[in-house]
N, C-alpha and C positions, 0 to 999 in steps of 0.2 A: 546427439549432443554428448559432449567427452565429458567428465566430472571436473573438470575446471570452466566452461563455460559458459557465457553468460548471453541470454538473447533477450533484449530492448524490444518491445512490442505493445499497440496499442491496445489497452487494457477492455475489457466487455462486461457487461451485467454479471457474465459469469465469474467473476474478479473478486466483483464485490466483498464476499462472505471472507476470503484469505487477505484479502486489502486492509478488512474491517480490523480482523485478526494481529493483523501484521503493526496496523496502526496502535493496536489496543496495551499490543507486545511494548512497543518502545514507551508509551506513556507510562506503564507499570514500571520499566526501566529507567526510565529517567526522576519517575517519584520517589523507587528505592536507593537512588542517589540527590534526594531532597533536593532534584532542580524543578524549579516552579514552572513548567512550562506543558502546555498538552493534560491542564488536571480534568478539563471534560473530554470524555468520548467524543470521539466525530463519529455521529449519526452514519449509518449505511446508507441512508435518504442524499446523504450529501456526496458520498462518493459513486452512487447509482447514476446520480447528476452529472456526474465528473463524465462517471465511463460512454454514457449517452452523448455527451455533448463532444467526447474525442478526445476532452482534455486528460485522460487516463492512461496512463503508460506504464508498464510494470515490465521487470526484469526480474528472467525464471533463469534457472538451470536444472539438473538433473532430478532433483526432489522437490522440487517448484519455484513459488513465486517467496524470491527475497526481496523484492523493494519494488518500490512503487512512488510513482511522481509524477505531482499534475501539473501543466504547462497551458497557460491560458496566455491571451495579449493582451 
């Protein structure tokens, strides 16, 4: 993988913990711009569920995992 690119792949149990992280990162981010939105943590419990059930998709690149999105019907 070259340092500009980006691979989309379905996310695993093993996700979780930098998922959990990654979510935790923008809530803090969006508090310190007093937007009201994301003020509880999402449980690791709920995105464990996510990555189990398939609905779990995360995009890495060369230092890891930058984003992540669940896609259910």
């Amino acid at each position: 993988m070259g340092p500009t690119d980006l691979a989309v792949e379905q996310g695993t149990p093993d996700d979780v913990t930098q998922a959990v992280a990654l979510l935790d990162g923008a809530r803090r981010w969006l508090h310190e711009r007093s937007i009201d939105q994301w003020r509880h943590a999402i449980p690791a419990e709920v995105v464990l569920g996510d990555a189990e059930r398939g609905e779990l998709f995360v995009v890495r690149d060369q230092s890891g995992l930058q984003a992540i999105i669940t896609v259910t019907d």
